[in-house]
N, C-alpha and C positions, 0 to 999 in steps of 0.2 A: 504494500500500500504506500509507504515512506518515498517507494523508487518511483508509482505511478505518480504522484504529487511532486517531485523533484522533475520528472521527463516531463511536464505540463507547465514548469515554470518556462521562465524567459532565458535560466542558465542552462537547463537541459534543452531548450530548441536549439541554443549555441552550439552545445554540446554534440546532438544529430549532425548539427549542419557541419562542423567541422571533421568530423568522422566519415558523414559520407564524401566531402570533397574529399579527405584521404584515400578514401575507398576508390574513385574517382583518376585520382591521380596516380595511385597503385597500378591500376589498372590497364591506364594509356602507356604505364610506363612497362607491364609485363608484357603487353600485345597479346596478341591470339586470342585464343578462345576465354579461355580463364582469364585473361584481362578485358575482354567480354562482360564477363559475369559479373568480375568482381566492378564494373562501370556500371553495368545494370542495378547491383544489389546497394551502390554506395547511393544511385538515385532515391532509392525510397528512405532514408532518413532526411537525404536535403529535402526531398518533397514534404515528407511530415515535418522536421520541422521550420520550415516556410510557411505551411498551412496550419501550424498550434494544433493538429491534432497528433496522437501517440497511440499507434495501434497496437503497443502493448497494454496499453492503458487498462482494458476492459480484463485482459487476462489476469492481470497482476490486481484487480480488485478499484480499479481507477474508473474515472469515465475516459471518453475518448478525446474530449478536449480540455 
């Protein structure tokens, strides 16, 4: 519950966002396939958080925004 309430502030949207641009930049930097993925997989924390919602949110006993 503690982590859902922290991924919903303003420091855990930071927090996505900078993770997934790592993931991101991982990614263009491995090439191929797996750097595929790992470009794909870093998009959905910048997207969530850009958008204030946390779609672990609901699992961990949170809401989703």
């Amino acid at each position: 519950m503690k982590l859902a309430r922290w991924m919903n502030r303003p420091v855990g949207r930071i927090a996505r966002v900078v993770v997934g641009i790592a993931l991101i930049v991982a990614g263009l930097a491995a090439g191929g396939v797996g750097g595929t993925v790992l470009v794909v997989v870093g998009l959905v924390p910048v997207a969530t958080g850009v958008a204030g919602i946390c779609l672990l949110g609901p699992l961990l006993g949170g809401s989703l925004r």
